[in-house]
Z-matrix of the N, CA and C atoms (Angstrom, degrees):
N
C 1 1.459
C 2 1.515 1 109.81
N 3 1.505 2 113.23 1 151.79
C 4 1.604 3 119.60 2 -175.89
C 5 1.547 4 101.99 3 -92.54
N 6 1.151 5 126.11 4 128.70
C 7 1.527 6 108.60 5 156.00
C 8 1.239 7 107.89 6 -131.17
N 9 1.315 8 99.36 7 23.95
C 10 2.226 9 107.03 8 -163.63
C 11 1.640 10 99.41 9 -55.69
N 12 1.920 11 98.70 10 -35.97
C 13 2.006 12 93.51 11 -174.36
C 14 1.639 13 95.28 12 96.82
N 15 1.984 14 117.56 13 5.91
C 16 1.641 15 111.41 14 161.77
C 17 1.308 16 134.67 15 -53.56
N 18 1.292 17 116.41 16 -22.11
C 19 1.453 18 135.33 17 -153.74
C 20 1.084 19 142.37 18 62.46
N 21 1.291 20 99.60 19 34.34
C 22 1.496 21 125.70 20 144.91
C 23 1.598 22 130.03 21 -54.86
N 24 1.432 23 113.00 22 129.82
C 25 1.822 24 110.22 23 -158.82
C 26 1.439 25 88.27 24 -134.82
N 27 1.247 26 120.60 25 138.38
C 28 1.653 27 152.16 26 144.64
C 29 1.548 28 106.00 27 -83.28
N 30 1.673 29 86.54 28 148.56
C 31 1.861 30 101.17 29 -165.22
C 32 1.975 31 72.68 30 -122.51
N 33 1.422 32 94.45 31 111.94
C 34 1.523 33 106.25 32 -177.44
C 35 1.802 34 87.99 33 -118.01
N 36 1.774 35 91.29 34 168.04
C 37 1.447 36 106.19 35 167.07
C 38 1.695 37 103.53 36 -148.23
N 39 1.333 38 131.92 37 147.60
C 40 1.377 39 110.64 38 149.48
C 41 1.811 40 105.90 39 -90.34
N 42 1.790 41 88.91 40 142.60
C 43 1.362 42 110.44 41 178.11
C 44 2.235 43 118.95 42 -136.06
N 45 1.513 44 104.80 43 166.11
C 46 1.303 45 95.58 44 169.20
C 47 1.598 46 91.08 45 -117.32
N 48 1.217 47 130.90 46 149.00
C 49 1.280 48 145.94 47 150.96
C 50 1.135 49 125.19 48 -80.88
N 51 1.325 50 116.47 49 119.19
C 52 1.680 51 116.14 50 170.19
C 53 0.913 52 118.98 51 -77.93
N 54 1.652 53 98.03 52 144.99
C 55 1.414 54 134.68 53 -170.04
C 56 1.865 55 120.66 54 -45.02
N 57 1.391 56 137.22 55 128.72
C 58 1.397 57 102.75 56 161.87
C 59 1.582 58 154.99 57 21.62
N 60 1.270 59 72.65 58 -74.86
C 61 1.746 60 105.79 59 -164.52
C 62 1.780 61 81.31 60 -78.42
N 63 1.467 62 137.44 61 -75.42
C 64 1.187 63 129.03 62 -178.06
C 65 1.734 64 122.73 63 -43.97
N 66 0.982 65 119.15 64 -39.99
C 67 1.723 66 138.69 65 159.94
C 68 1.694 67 98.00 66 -51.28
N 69 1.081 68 118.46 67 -48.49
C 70 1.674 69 114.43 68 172.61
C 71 1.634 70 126.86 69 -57.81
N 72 1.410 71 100.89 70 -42.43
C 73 1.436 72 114.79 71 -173.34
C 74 1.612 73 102.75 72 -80.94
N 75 1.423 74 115.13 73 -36.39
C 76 1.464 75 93.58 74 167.88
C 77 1.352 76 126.43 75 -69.52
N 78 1.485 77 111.57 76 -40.83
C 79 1.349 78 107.96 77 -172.63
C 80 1.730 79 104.26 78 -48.54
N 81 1.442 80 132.07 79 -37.52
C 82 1.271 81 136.08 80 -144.68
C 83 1.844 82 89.04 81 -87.83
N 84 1.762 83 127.48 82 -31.93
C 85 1.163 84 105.73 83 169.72
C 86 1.272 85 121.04 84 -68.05
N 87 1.442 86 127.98 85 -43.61
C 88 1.314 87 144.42 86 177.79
C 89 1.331 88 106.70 87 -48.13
N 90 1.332 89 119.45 88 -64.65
C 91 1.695 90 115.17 89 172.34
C 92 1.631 91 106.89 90 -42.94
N 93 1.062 92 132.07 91 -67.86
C 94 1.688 93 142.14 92 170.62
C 95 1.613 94 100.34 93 -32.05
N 96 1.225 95 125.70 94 -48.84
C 97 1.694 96 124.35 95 -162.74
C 98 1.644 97 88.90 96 -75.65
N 99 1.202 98 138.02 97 -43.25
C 100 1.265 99 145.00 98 -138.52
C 101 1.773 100 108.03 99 -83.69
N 102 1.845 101 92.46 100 -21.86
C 103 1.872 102 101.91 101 178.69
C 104 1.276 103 100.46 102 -107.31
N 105 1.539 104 119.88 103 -18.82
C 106 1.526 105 101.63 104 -174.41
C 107 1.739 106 104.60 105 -104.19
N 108 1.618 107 112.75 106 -24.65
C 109 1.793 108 98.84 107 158.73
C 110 1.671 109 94.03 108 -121.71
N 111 1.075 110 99.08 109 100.09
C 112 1.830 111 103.06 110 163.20
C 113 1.889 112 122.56 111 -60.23
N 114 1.199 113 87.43 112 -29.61
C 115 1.621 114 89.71 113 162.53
C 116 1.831 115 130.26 114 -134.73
N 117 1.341 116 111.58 115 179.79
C 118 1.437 117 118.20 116 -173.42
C 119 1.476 118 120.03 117 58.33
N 120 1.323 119 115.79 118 36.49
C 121 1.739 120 106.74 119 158.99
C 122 1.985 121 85.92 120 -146.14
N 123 1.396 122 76.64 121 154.26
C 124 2.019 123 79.33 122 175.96
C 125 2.072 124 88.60 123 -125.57
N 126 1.310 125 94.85 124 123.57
C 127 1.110 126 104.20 125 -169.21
C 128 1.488 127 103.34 126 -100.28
N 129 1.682 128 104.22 127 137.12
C 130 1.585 129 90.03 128 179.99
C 131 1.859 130 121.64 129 -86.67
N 132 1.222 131 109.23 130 -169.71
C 133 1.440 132 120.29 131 167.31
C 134 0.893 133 121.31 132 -21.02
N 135 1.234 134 158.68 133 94.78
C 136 1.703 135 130.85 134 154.90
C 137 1.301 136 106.42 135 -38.86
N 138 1.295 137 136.32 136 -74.14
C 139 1.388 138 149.20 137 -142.93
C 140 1.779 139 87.89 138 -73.73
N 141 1.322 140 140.87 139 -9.56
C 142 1.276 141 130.22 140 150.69
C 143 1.739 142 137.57 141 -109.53
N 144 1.576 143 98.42 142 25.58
C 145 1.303 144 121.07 143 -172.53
C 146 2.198 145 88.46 144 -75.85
N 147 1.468 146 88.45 145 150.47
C 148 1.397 147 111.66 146 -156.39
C 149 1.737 148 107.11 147 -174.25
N 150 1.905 149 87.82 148 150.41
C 151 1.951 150 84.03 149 -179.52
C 152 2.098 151 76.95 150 -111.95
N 153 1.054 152 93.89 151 159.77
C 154 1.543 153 106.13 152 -177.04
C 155 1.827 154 101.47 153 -124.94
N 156 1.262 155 95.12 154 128.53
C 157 1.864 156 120.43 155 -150.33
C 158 1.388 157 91.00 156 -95.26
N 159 1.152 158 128.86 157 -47.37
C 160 1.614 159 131.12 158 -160.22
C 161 1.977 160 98.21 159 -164.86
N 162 1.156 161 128.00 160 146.65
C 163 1.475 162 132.40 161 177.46
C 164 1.467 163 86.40 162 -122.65
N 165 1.373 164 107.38 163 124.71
C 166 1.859 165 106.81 164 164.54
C 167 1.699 166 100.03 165 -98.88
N 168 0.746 167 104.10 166 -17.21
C 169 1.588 168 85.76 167 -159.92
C 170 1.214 169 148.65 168 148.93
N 171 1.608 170 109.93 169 -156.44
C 172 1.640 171 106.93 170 132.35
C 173 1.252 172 102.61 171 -119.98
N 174 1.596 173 98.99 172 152.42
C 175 1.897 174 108.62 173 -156.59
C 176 1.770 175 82.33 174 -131.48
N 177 1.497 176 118.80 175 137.65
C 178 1.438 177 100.55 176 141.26
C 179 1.399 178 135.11 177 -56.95
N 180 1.135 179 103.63 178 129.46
C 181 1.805 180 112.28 179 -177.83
C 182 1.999 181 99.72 180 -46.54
N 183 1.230 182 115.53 181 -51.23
C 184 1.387 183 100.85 182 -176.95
C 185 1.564 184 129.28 183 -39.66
N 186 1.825 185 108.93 184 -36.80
C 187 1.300 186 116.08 185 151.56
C 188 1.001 187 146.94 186 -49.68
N 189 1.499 188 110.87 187 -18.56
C 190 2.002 189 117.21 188 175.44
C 191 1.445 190 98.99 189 -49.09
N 192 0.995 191 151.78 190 -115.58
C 193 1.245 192 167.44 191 -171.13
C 194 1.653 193 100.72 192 15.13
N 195 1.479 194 109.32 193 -48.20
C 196 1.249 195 113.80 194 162.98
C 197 1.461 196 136.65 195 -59.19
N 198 1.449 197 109.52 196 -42.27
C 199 1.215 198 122.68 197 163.54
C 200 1.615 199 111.74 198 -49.87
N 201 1.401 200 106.95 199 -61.69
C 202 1.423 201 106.43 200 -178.61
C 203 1.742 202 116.70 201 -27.33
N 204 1.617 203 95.87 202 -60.85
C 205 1.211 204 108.61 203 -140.85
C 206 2.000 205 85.21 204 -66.89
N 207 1.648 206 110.59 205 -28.49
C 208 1.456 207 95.13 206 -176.25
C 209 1.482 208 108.78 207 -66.33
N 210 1.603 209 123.86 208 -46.14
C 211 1.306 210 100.43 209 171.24
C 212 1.483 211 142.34 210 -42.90
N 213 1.865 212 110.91 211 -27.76
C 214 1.202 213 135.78 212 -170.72
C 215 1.747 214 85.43 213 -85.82
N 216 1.109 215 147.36 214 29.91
C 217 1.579 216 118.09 215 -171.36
C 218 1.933 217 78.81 216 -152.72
N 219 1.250 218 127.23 217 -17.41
C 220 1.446 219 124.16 218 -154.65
C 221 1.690 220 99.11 219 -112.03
N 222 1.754 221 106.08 220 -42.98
C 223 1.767 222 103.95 221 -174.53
C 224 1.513 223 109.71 222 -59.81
N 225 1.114 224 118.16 223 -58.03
C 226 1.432 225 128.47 224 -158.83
C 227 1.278 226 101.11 225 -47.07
N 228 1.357 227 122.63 226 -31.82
C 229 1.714 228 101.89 227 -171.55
C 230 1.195 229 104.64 228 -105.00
N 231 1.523 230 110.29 229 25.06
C 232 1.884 231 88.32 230 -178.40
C 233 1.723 232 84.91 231 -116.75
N 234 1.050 233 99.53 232 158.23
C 235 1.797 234 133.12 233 -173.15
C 236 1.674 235 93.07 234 -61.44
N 237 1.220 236 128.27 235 167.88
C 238 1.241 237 135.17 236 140.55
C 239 1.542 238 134.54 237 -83.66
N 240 0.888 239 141.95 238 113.01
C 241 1.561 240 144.36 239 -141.14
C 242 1.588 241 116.85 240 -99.33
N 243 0.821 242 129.19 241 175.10
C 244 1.548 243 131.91 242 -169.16
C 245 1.853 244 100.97 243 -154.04
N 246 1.596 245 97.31 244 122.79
C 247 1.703 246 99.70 245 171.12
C 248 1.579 247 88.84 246 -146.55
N 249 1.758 248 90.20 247 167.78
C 250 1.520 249 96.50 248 168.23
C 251 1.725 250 90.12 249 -108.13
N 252 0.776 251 121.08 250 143.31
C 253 1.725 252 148.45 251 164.50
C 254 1.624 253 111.67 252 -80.68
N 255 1.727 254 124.05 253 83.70
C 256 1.174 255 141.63 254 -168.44
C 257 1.169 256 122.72 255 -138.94
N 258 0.894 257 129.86 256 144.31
C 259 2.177 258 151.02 257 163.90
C 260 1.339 259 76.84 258 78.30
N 261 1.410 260 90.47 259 -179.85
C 262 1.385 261 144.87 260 -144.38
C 263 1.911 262 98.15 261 -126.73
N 264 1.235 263 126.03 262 133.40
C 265 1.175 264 130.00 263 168.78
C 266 1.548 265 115.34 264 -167.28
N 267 1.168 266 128.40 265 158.62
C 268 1.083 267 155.71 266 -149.95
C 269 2.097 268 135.04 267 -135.02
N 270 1.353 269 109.14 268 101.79
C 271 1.459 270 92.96 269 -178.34
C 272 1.664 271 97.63 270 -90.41
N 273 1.443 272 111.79 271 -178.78
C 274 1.346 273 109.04 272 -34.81
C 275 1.563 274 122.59 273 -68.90
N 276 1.528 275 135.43 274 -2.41
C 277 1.395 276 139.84 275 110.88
C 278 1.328 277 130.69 276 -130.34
N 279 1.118 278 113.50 277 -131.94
C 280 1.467 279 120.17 278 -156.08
C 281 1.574 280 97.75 279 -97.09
N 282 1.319 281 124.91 280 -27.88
C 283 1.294 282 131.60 281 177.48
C 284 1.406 283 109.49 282 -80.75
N 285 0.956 284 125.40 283 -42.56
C 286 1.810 285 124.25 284 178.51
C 287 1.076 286 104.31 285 -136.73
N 288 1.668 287 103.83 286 84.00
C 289 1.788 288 138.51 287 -171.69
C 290 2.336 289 82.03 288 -63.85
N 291 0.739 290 108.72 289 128.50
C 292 1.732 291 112.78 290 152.27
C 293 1.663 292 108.19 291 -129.02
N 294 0.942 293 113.17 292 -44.31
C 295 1.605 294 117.63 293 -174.75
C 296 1.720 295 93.36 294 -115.88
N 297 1.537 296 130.16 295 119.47
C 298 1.340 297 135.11 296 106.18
C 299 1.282 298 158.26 297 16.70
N 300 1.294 299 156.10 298 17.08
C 301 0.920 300 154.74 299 -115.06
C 302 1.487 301 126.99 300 -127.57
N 303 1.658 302 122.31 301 155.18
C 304 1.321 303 97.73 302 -169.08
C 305 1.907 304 86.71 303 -107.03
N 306 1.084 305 132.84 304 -162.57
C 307 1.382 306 154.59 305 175.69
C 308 1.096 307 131.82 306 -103.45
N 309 1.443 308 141.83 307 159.79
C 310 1.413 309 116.22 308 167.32
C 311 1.826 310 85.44 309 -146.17
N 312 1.540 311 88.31 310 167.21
C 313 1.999 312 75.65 311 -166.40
C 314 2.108 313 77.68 312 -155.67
N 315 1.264 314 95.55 313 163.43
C 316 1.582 315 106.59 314 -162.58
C 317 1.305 316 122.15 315 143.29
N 318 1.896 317 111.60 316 155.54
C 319 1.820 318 90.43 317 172.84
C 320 1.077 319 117.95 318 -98.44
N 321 1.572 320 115.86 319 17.77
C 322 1.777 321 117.74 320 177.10
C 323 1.746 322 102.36 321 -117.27
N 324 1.406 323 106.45 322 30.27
C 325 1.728 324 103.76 323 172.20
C 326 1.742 325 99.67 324 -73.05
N 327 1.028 326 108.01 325 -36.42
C 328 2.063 327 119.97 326 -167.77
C 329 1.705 328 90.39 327 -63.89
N 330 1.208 329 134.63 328 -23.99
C 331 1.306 330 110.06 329 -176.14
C 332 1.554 331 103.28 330 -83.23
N 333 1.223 332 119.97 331 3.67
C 334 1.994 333 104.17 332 -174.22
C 335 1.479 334 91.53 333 -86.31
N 336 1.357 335 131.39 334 -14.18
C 337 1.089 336 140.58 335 -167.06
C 338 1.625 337 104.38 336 -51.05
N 339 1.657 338 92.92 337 -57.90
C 340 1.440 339 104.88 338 -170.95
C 341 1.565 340 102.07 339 -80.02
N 342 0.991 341 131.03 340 -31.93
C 343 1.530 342 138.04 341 176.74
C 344 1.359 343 112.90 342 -43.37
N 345 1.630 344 102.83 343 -62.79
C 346 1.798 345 105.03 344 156.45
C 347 1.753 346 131.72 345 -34.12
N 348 1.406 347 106.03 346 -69.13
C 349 0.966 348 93.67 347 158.37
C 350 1.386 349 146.61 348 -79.03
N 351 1.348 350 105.21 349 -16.64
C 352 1.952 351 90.53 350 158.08
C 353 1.669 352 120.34 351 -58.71
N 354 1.376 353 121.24 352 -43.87
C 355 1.376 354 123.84 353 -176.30
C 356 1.592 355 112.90 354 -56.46
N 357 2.049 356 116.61 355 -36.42
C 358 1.020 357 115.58 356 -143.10
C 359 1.800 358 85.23 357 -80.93
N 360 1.810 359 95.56 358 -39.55
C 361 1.842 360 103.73 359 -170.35
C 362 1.589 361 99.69 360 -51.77
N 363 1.709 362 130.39 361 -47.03
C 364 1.336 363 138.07 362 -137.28
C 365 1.233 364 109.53 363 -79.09
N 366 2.086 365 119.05 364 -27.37
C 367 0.859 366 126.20 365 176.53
C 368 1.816 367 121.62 366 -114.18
N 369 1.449 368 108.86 367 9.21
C 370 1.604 369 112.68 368 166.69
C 371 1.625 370 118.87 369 -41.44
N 372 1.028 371 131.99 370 -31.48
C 373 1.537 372 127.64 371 -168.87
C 374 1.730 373 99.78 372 -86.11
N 375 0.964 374 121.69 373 -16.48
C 376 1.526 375 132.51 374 -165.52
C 377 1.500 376 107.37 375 -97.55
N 378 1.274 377 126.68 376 -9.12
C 379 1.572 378 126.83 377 -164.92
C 380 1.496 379 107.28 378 -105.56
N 381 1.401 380 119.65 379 129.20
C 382 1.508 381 117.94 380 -175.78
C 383 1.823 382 85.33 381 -29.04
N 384 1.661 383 99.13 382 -100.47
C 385 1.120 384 158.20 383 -127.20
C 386 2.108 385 77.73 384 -75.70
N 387 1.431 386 118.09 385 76.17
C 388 1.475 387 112.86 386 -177.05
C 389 1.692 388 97.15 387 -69.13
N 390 1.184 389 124.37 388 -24.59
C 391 1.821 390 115.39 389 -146.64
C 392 1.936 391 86.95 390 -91.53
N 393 0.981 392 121.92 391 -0.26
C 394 1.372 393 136.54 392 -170.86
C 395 1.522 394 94.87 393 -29.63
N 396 1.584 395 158.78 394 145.28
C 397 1.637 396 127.58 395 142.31
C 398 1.489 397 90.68 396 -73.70
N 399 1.529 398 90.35 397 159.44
C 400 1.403 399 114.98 398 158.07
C 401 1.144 400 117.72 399 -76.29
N 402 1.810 401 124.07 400 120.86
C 403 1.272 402 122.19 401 170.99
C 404 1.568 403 121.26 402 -67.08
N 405 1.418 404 98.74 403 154.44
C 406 1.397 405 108.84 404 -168.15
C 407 2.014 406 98.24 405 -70.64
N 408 1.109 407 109.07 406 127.99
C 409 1.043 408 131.95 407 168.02
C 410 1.818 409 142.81 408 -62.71
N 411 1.087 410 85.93 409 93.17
C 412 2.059 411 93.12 410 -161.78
C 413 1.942 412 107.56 411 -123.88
N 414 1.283 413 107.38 412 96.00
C 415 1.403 414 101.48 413 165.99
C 416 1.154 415 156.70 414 -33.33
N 417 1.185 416 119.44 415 42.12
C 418 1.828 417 133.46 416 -171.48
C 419 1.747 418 120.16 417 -86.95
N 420 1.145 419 90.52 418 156.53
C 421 1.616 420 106.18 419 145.95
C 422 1.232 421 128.60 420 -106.82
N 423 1.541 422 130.48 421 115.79
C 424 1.540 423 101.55 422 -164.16
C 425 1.438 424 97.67 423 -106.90
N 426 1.300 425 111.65 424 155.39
C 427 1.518 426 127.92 425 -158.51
C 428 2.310 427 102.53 426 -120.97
N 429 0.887 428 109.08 427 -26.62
C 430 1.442 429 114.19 428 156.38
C 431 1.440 430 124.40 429 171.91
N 432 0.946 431 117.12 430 -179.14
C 433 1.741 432 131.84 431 178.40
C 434 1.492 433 105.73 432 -110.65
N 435 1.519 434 84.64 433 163.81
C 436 1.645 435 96.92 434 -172.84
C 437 1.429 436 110.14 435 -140.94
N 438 1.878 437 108.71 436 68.59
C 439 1.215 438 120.37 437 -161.19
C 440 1.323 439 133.14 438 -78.43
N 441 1.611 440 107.78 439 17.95
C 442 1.711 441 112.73 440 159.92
C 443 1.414 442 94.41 441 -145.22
N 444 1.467 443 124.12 442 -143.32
C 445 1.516 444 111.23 443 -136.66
C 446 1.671 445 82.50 444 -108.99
N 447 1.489 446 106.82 445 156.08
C 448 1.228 447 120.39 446 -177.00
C 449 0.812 448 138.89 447 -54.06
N 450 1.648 449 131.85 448 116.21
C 451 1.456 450 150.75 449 -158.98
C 452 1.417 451 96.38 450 -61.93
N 453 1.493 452 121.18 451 168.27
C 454 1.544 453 143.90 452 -136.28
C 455 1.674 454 77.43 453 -120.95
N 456 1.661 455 100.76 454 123.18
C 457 1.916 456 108.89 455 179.14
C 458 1.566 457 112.66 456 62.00
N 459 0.916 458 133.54 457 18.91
C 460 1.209 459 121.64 458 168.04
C 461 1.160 460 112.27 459 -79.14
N 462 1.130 461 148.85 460 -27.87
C 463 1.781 462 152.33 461 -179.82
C 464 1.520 463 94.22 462 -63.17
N 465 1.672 464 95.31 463 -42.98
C 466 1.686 465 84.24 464 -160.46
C 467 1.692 466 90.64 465 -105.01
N 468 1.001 467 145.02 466 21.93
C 469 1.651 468 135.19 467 120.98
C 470 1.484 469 124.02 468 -41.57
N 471 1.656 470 107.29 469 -74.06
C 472 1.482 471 115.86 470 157.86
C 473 1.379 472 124.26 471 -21.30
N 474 1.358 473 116.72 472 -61.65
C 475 1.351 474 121.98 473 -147.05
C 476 1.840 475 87.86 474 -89.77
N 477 1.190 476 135.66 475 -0.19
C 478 1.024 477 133.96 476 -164.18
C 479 1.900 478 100.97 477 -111.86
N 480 1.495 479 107.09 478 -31.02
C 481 1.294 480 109.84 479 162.54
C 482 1.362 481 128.17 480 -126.45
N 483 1.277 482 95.01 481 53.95
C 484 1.430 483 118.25 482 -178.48
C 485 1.625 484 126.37 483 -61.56
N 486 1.702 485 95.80 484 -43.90
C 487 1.404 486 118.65 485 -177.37
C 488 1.683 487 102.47 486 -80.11
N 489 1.242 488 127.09 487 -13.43
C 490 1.528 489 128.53 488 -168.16
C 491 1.578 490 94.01 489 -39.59
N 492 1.989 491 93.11 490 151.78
C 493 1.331 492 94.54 491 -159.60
C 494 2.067 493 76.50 492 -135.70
N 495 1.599 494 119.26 493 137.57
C 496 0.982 495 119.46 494 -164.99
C 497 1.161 496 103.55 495 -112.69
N 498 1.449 497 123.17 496 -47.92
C 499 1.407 498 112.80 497 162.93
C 500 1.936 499 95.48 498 160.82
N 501 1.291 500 105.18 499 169.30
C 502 1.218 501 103.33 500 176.47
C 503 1.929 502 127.61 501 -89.10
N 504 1.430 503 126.76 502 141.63
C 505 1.123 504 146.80 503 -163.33
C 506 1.087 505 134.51 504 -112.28
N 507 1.335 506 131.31 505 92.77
C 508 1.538 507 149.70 506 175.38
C 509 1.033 508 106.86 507 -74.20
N 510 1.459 509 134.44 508 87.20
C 511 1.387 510 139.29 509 -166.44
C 512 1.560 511 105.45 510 -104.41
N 513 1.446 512 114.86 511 115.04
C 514 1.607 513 116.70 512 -136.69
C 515 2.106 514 99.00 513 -148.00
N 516 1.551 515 87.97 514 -9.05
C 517 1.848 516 78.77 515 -167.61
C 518 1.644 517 80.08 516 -137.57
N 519 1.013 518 81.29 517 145.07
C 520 2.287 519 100.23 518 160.27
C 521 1.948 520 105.43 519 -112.82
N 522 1.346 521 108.29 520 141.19
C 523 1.278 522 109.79 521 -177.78
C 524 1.586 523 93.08 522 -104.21
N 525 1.435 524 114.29 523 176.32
C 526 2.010 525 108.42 524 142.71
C 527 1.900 526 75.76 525 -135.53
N 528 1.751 527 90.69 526 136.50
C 529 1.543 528 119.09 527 169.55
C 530 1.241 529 120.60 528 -93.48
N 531 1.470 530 120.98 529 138.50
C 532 1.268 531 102.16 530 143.67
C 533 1.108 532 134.67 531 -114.72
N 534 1.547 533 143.07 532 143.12
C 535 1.127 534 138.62 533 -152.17
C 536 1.926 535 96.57 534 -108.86
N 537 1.479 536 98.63 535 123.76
C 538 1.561 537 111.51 536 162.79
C 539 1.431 538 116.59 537 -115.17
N 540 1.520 539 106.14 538 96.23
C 541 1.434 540 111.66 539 153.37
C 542 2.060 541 144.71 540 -29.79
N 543 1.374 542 103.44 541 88.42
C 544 1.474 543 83.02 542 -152.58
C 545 2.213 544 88.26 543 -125.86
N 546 1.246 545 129.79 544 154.06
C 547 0.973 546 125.09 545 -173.71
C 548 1.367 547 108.11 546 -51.53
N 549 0.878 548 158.23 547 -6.39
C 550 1.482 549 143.99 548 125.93
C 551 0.939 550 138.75 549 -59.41
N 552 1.371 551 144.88 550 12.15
C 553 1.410 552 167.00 551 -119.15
C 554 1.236 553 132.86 552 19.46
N 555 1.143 554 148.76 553 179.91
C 556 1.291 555 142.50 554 -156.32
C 557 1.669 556 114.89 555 -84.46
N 558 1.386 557 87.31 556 124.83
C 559 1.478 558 117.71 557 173.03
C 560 1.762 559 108.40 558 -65.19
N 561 1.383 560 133.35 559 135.38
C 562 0.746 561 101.61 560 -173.11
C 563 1.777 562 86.40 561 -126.50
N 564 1.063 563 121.21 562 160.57
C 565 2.066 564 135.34 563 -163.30
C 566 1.652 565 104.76 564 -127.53
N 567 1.122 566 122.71 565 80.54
C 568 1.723 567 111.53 566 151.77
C 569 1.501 568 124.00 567 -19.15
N 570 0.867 569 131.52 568 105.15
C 571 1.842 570 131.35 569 -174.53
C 572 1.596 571 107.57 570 -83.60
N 573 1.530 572 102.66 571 -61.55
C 574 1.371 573 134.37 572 -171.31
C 575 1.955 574 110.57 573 -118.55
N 576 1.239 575 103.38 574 161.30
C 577 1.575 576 112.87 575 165.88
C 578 1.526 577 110.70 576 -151.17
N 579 1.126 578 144.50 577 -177.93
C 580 1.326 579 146.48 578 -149.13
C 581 1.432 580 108.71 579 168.04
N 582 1.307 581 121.34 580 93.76
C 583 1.703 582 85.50 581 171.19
C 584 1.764 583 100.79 582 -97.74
N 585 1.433 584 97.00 583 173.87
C 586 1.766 585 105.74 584 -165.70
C 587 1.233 586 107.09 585 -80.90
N 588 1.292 587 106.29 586 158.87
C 589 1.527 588 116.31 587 169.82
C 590 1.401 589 104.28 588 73.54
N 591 1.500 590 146.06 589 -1.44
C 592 1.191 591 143.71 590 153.52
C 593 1.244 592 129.17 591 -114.13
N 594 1.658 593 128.98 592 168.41
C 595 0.825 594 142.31 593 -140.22
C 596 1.718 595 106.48 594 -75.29
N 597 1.544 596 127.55 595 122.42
C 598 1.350 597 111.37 596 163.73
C 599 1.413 598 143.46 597 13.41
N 600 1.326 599 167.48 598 114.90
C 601 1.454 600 122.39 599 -163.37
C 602 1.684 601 78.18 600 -153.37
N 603 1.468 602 124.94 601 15.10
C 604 1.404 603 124.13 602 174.54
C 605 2.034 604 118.10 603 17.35
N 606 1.601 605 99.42 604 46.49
C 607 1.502 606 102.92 605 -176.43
C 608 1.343 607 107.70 606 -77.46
N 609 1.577 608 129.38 607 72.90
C 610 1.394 609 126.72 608 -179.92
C 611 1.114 610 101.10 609 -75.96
């Protein structure tokens, strides 16, 4: 980590990471998408599939330390949550799929609501770019992009595994990421972890 104060900036997000067992179930749709459309979607990671809580940005690196400590001051009091991780969806929709996505469905999805915005309010003074808007806020996992013009049956792939059911989710830890841009797409780096409902444990 930088804290020299060079001006050096990290493109952080807070995120939760799925579990194993959830990292499994995607890989097994993605493998399935990969024989029935062999081309035009670039599918991401399994092993870096994630719902993303708040995106700051680019942050100066001298600020991590800060970040931490907000994650370390924000997890502990929030509960651990329960969703099932389901369907299939699409920004900006279902007709001009660009982003992938998995679902999450439950009656404690409405609390990430507020989760978002506490993180996004908690960490505003810390973000280059303060006048940033806040993006509109939608609970996913996204599973890939579809970075030139739309592959042959994919609407009707989607709409055919729409109902896919991924498995159920004990969502129990908050990460803060950092995202490294590299010609393969972004790498993404655990900084921090937290799990909820316990005590601080500042494991940077």
């Amino acid at each position: 980590m930088n804290e020299s104060g060079t001006g050096e900036s990290w493109r952080l997000f807070f995120a939760a990471m799925l579990p194993p067992e959830l990292v499994d179930a995607v890989r097994r749709i993605q493998s399935r998408a990969r024989i029935e459309l062999p081309r035009g979607v670039r599918w991401s990671q399994p092993e870096q599939a994630h719902l993303t809580l708040a995106f700051l940005g680019d942050v100066p690196a001298e600020h991590v330390p800060r970040l931490v400590n907000a994650l370390g001051s924000f997890a502990p009091a929030q509960p651990p949550l329960e969703f099932e991780v389901k369907g299939l969806g699409a920004f900006p929709d279902m007709r001009r799929p660009r982003v992938i996505w998995a679902g999450l469905e439950g009656p404690q999805r409405d609390l990430l609501f507020r989760w978002h915005a506490e993180l996004w309010q908690a960490t505003a003074h810390l973000r280059i770019d303060q006048s940033r808007a806040e993006s509109r806020f939608h609970p996913h996992v996204t599973l890939g992009r579809v970075p030139g013009s739309q592959p042959p049956k994919l609407q009707e792939w989607m709409a055919r595994h729409i109902d896919w059911h991924f498995g159920h989710w004990r969502l129990d830890e908050l990460v803060l990421v950092r995202s490294i841009l590299t010609d393969q797409g972004s790498v993404y780096q655990p900084i921090a972890r937290q799990k909820l409902g316990e005590e601080f444990t500042n494991n940077q």
